[in-house]
C-alpha positions as CSV (number, residue, x, y, z in Angstrom):
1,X,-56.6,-55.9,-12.6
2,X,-58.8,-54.5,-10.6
3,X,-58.4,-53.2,-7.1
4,X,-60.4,-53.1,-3.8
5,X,-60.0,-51.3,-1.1
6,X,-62.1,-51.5,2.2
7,X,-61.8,-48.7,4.0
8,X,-64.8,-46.3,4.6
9,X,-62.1,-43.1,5.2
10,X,-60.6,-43.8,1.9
11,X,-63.6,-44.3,0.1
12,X,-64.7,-40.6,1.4
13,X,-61.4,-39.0,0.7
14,X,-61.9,-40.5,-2.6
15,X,-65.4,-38.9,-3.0
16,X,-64.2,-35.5,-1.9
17,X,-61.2,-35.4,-4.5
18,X,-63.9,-37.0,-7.3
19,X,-65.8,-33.1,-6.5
20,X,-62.8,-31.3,-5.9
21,X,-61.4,-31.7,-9.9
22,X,-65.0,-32.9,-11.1
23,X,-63.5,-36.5,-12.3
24,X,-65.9,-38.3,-14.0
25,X,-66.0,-41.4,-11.1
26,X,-63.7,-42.6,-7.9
27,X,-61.9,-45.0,-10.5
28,X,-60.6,-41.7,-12.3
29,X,-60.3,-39.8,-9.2
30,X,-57.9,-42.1,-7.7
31,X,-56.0,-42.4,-11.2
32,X,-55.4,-38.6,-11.4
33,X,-54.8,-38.5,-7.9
34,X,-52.0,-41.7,-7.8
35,X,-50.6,-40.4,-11.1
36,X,-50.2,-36.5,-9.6
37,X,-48.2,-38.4,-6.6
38,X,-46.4,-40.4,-8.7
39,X,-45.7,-37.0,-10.8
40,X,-44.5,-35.3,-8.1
41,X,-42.1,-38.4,-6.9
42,X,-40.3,-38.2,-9.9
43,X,-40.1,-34.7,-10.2
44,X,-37.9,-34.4,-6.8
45,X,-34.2,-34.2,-7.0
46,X,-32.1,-37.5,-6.0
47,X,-29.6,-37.2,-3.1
48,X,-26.5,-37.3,-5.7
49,X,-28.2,-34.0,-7.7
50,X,-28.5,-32.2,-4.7
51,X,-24.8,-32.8,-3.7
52,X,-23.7,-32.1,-7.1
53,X,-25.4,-28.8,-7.2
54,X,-24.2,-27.9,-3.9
55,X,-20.4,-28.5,-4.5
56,X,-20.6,-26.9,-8.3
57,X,-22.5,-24.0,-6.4
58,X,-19.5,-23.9,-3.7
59,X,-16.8,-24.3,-6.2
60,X,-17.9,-21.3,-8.3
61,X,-18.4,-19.3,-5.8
62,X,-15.0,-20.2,-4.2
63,X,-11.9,-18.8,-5.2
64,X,-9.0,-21.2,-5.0
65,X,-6.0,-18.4,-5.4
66,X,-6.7,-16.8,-2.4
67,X,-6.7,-20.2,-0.2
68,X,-3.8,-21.6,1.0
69,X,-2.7,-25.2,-0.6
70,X,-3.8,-28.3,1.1
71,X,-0.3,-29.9,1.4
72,X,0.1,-33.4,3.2
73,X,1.0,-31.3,6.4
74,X,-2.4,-29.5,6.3
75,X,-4.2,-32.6,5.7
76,X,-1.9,-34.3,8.8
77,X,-3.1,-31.6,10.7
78,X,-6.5,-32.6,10.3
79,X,-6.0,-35.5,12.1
80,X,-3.9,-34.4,15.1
């Protein structure tokens, strides 16, 4: 399916990247260029991996016998 775009800016920024990694035309310029994006999209960490990292990085660097115990009366506290 093929697809047009009309913009003179993207037509250049195309061109430029086309000389930049010596693609063979725009249409495989753009390819690389969408695909690299597309890459690096999926390469990035999702909101429930960073939190999961963070709280196994806090639990082992915690140490839960020198803490005190949450009991319900520190957890009412909480709320007072």
């Amino acid at each position: 399916m093929p697809l047009y775009i009309k913009d003179d800016r993207i037509d250049e920024l195309a061109r430029r990247y086309q000389a930049a990694i010596k693609a063979t035309s725009k249409t495989e310029a753009v390819k690389k260029a969408l695909q690299r994006a597309l890459d690096e999209q999926n390469a990035q960490l999702s909101l429930a991996d960073i939190v999961s990292d963070f709280a196994r990085e806090l639990r082992r660097k915690g140490n839960v016998e020198k803490g005190l115990p949450a009991d319900k009366q520190f957890r009412d506290s909480l709320y007072d």
